[in-house]
C-alpha positions in Angstrom: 72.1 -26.4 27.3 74.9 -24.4 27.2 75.0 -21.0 29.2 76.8 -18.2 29.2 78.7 -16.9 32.4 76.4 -14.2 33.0 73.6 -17.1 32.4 75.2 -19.2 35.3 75.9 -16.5 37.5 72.0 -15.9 37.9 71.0 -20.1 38.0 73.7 -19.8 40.8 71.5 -17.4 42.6 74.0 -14.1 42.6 71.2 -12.0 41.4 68.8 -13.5 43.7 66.0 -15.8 44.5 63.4 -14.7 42.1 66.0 -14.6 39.2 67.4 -18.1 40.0 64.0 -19.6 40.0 63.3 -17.6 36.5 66.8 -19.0 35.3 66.1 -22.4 37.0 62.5 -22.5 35.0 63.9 -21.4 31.4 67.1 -23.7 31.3 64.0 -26.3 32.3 62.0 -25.2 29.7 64.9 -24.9 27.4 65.8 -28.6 27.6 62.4 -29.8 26.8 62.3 -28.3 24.2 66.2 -29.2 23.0 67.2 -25.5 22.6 71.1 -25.5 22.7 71.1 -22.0 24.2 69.1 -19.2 25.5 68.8 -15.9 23.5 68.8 -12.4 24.9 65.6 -10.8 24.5 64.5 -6.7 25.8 60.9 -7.4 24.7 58.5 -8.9 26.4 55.0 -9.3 26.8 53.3 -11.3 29.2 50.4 -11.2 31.9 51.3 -11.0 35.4 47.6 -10.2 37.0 45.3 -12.1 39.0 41.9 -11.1 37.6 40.7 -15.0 37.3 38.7 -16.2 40.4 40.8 -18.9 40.8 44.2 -16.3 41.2 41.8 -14.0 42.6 41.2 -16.7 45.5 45.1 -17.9 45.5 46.1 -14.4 45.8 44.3 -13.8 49.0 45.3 -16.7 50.6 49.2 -17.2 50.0 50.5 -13.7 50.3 49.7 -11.2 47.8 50.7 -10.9 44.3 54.4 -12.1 44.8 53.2 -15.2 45.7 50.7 -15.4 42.3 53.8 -14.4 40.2 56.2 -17.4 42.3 54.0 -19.9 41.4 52.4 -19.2 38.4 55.2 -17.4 36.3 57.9 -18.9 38.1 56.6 -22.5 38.6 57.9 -22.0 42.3 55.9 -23.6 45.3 58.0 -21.4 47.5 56.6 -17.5 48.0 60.0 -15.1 47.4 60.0 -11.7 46.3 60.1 -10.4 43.3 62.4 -7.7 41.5 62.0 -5.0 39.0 61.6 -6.5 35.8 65.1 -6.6 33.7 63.9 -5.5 30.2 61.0 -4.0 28.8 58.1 -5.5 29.8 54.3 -5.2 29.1 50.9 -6.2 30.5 48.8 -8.2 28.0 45.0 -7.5 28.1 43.0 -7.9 31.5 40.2 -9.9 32.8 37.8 -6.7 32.9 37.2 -3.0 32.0 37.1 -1.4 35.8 35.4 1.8 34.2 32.4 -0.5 32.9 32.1 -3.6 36.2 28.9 -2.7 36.9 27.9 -3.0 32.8 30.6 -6.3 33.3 28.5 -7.9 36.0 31.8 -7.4 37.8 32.1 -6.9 41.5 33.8 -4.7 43.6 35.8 -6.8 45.3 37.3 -7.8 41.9 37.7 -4.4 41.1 40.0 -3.7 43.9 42.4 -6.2 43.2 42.8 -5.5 39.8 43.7 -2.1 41.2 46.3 -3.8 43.4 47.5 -5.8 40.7 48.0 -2.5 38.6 49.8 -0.9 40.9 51.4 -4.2 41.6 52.8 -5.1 37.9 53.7 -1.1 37.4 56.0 -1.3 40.6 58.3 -4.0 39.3 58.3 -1.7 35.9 55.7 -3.6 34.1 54.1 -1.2 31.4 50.3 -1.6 31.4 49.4 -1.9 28.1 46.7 -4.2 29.1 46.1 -5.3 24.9 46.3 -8.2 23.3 48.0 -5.5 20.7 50.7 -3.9 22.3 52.2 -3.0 18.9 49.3 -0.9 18.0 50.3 1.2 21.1 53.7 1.6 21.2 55.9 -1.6 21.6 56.3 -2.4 17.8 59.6 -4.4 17.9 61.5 -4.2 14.5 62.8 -7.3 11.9 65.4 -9.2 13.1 64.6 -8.4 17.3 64.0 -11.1 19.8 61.4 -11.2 21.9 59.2 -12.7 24.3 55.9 -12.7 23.6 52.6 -14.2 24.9 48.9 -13.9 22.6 48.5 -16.0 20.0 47.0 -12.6 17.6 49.9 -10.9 18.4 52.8 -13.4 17.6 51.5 -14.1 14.1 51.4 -10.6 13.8 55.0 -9.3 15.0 56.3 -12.5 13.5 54.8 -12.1 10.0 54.4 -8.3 9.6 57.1 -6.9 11.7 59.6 -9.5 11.1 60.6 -9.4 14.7 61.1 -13.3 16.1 59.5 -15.4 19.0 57.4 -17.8 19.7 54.0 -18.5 21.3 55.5 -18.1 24.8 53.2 -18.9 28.0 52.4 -17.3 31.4 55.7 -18.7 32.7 58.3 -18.2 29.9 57.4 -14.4 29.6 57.4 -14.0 33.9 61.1 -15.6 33.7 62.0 -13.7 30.5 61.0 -10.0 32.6 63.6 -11.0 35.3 66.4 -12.2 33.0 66.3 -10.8 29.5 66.5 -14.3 28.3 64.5 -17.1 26.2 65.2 -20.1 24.8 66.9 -20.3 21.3 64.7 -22.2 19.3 61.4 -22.5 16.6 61.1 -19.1 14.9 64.2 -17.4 16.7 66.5 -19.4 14.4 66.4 -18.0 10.8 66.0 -21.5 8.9 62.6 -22.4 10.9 61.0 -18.9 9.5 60.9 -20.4 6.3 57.5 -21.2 4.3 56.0 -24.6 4.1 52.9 -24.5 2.2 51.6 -22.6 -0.7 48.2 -21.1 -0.9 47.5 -19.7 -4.3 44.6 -17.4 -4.4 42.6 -17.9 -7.0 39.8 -14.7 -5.8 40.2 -11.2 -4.5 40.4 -10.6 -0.5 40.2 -6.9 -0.3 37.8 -6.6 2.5 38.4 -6.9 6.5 35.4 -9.9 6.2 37.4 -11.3 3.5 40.9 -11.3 5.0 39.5 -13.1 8.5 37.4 -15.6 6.4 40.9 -16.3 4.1 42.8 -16.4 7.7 40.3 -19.1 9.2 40.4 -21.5 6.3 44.3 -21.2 6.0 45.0 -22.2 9.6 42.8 -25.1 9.3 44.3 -26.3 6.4 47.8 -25.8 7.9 47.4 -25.9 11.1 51.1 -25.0 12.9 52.7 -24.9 9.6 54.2 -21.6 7.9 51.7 -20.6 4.9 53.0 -18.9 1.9 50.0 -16.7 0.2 50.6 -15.7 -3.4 48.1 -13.9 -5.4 47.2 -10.9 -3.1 45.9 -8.1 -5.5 45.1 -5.7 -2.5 47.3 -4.3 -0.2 46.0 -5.3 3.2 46.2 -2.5 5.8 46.7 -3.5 9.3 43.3 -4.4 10.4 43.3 -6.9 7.5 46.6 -8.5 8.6 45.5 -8.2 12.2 42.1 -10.2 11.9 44.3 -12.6 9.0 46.8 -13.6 11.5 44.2 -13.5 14.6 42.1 -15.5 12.4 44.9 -18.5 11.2 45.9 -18.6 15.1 42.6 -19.7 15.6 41.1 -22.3 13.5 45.0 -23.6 13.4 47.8 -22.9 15.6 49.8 -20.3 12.7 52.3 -18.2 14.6 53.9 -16.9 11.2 53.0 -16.4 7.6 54.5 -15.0 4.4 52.7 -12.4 1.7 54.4 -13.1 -1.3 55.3 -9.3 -2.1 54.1 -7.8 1.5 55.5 -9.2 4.6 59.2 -8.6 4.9 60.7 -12.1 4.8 58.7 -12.5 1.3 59.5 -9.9 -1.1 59.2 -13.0 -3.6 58.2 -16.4 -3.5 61.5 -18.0 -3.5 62.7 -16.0 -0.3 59.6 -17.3 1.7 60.9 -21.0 1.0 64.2 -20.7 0.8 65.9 -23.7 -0.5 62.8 -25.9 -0.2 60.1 -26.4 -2.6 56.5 -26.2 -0.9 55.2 -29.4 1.4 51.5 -28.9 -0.7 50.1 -26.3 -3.0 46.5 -25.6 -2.4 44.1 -23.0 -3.6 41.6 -20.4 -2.3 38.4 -20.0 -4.2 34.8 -19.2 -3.9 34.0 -22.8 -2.6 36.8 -22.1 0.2 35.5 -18.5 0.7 32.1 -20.2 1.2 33.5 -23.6 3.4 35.2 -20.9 6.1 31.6 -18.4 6.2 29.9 -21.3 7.1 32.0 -22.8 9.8 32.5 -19.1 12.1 28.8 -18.9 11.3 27.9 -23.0 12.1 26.6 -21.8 15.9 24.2 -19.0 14.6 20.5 -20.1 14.0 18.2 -16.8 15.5 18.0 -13.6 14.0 17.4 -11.6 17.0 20.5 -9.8 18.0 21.5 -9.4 21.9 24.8 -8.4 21.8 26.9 -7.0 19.1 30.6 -7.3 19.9 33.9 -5.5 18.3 37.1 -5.8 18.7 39.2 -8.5 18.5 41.8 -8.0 18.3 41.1 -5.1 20.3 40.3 -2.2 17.4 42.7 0.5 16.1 42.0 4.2 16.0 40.9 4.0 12.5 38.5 1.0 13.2 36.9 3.4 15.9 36.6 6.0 13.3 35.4 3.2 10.3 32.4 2.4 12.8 31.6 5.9 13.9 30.8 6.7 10.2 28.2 4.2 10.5 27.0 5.1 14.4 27.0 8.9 13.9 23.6 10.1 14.0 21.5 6.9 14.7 20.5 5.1 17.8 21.0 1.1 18.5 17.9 -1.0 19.0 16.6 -1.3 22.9 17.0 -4.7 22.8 20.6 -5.0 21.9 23.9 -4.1 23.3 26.8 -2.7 21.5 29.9 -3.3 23.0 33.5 -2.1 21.2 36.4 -2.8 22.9 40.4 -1.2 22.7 42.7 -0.5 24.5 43.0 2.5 27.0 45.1 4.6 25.2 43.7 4.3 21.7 40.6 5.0 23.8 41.9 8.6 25.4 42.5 9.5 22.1 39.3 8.2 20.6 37.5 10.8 23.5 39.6 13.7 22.2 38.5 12.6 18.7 34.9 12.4 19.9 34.5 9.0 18.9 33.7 7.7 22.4 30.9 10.8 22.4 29.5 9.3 19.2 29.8 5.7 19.9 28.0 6.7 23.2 25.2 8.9 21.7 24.1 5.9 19.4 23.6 3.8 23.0 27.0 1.5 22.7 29.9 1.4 24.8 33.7 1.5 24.2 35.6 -0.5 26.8 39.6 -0.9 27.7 41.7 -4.0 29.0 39.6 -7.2 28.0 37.3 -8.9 25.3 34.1 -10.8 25.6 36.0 -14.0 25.3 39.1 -13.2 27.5 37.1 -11.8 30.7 34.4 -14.2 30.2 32.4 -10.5 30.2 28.7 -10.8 27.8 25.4 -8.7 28.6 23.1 -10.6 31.4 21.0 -12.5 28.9 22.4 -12.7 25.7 21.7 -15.7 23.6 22.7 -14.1 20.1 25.9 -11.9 19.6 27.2 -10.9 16.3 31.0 -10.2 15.6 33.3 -8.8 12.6 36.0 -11.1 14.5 36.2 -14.7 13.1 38.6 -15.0 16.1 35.8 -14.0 18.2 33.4 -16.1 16.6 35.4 -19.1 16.9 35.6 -18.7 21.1 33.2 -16.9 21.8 29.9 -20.1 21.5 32.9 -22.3 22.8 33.2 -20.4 26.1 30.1 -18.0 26.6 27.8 -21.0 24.8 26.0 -18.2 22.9 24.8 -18.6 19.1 27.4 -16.2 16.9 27.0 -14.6 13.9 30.3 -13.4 11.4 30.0 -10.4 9.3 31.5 -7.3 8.2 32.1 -4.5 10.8 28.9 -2.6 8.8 26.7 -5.8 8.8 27.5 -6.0 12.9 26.4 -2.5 13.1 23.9 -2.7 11.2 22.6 -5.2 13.1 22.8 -3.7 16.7 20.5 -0.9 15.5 17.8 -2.8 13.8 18.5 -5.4 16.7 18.2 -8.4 14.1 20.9 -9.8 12.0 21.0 -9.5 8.2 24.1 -10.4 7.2 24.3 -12.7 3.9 27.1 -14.2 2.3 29.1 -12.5 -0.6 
């Protein structure tokens, strides 16, 4: 790879230990990957914590959080110290909601060290976002910017709808990218590899949220890691839509950018989206797609009894919280089921000044920060059944929790945790 001087001053160690092994791990990482330089970056977003049992446990045992961030974002087996972080920097989502452990089945003990690693990650200048949507809360990086980014939701989505460039980066690449400012120059940094390979033509209207996650699951697994091109869209998505799309196509494929013929920025028509090349395949989306992709978030649901109803994955906007609250206000969820909502902590401070959290509340849910049911691992004792408007969330969520999941609209899920029974069809 070829370095700059600045670059080789900090592999040479003038700017530390911590910094060298961050340098050390990115020209490493770098060469793998046959990048012929490193890019600077001032936007990152990574995870740093050591909410898992098995960091909780390594944590304890080897010295604290420096030691968790040597050898898991570093890739050092030596402890060293760690610096402030170089460029902006913020937390991804957390393991659990400290405000709701007991609800969480979370202990204590585990509650204290997040608290350690908050206070940890904030002293080396670490914002805590703690979202798997940091640009719905401030860091929305603008077309053309660099950056560092970890969550697969979140890539699509500042890739494809911002127009801002990274990759799918990892625990490591982000932890190195906070001490240098630097990531390797390659995949969807470099203007040629943003291009479109495959057409999707839509042949039926996606104007509902449902709609846009069901379209988003079926195009990832027909694409997989490839760069879809969707023409046809006859409804301005807003960004819930694009949100559960892209979190949706990250999913059931591995999609880390897309193009909206006439919507995203790189795709003001179809010839800019490919460029110079003609597409790899044209395919189409129709009814008998529509129906292929209900069917396969929906393959682990057999019961009807509702347990656990579950939004917000990605974790829900202010307007989400206000969607559901229309259809919360004034009724009361079934004993038997739980209703839990999920955002991120300052979307939720102002959802309590909105009275949203006193409404949401009043029906018997709960609206929790920091995590997800699938990312914390975090599910009422008991439940056997959950229902979700997330086809992300519905393609994890029987995977890891082995619960039966039902797909639906955010009113169907709703619906369902008051009656306590799902009865959701397909449209």
């Amino acid at each position: 790879m070829k370095l700059r001087d600045d670059e080789k001053a900090m592999l040479a160690g003038d700017q530390g230990p911590a910094v060298q092994k961050a340098m050390d791990l990115l020209v490493r990482y770098g060469a793998a990957l046959d990048a012929e330089c490193l890019v600077d970056t001032r936007n990152v977003a990574g995870t740093i914590g050591a909410t898992t049992p098995f960091l909780r446990q390594y944590a304890d045992q080897n010295g604290g959080m420096d030691a968790v961030f040597s050898e898991f974002n570093l890739d050092s087996a030596e402890w060293v110290k760690i610096p402030p972080v170089k460029v902006s920097s913020s937390h991804l989502q957390q393991g659990i909601d400290p405000r709701h452990a007991v609800r969480q089945g979370i202990s204590q003990d585990v509650v204290r060290l997040y608290e350690t690693g908050q206070a940890y990650s904030s002293s080396l200048g670490v914002q805590p976002l703690n979202t798997c949507t940091p640009y719905q809360v401030g860091n929305v990086p603008v077309k053309g910017e660099h950056c560092a980014w970890m969550e697969s939701s979140a890539v699509i989505y500042i890739n494809s709808v911002l127009g801002a460039r990274t990759n799918a980066e990892g625990r490591e690449s982000t932890g190195a990218a906070m001490l240098t400012g630097k990531i390797p120059y390659w995949g969807l940094h470099i203007e040629q590899n943003r291009r479109g390979t495959h057409l999707i033509q839509l042949d039926i209207d996606v104007s509902t949220t449902a709609d846009w996650g069901l379209l988003g699951y079926w195009v990832g697994e027909q694409v997989q890691d490839r760069i879809p091109v969707i023409q046809g869209v006859s409804h301005q998505p807003n960004l819930a839509r694009l949100k559960h799309f892209g979190a949706a196509a990250a999913s059931s494929g591995g999609v880390e950018m897309y193009h909206l013929v006439g919507v995203t920025p790189e795709a003001q028509t179809r010839e800019q989206a490919f460029g110079a090349s003609p597409p790899l395949a044209t395919m189409h989306f129709g009814k008998a797609e529509r129906r292929w992709a209900y069917e396969q978030v929906n393959i682990t649901a057999r019961d009807d009894e509702i347990d656990f109803v579950m939004l917000g994955c990605p974790h829900y906007s202010l307007e989400q919280l206000w969607e559901v609250c229309q259809l919360l206000e004034g009724q009361r969820l079934s004993p038997n089921t739980e209703l839990w909502i999920f955002t991120a902590a300052s979307i939720k401070q102002l959802a309590d000044v909105a009275g949203y959290t006193r409404i949401i509340e009043q029906a018997g849910g709960h609206l929790m920060t920091d995590t997800c049911s699938a990312i914390g691992k975090v599910v009422p004792t008991g439940t056997r059944v959950a229902a979700v408007d997330s086809a992300k969330q519905a393609h994890y969520l029987p995977a890891i929790m082995g619960i039966q999941t039902w797909f639906g609209s955010t009113a169907e899920c709703v619906q369902a945790a008051i009656e306590g029974r799902w009865k959701g069809v397909f449209r």
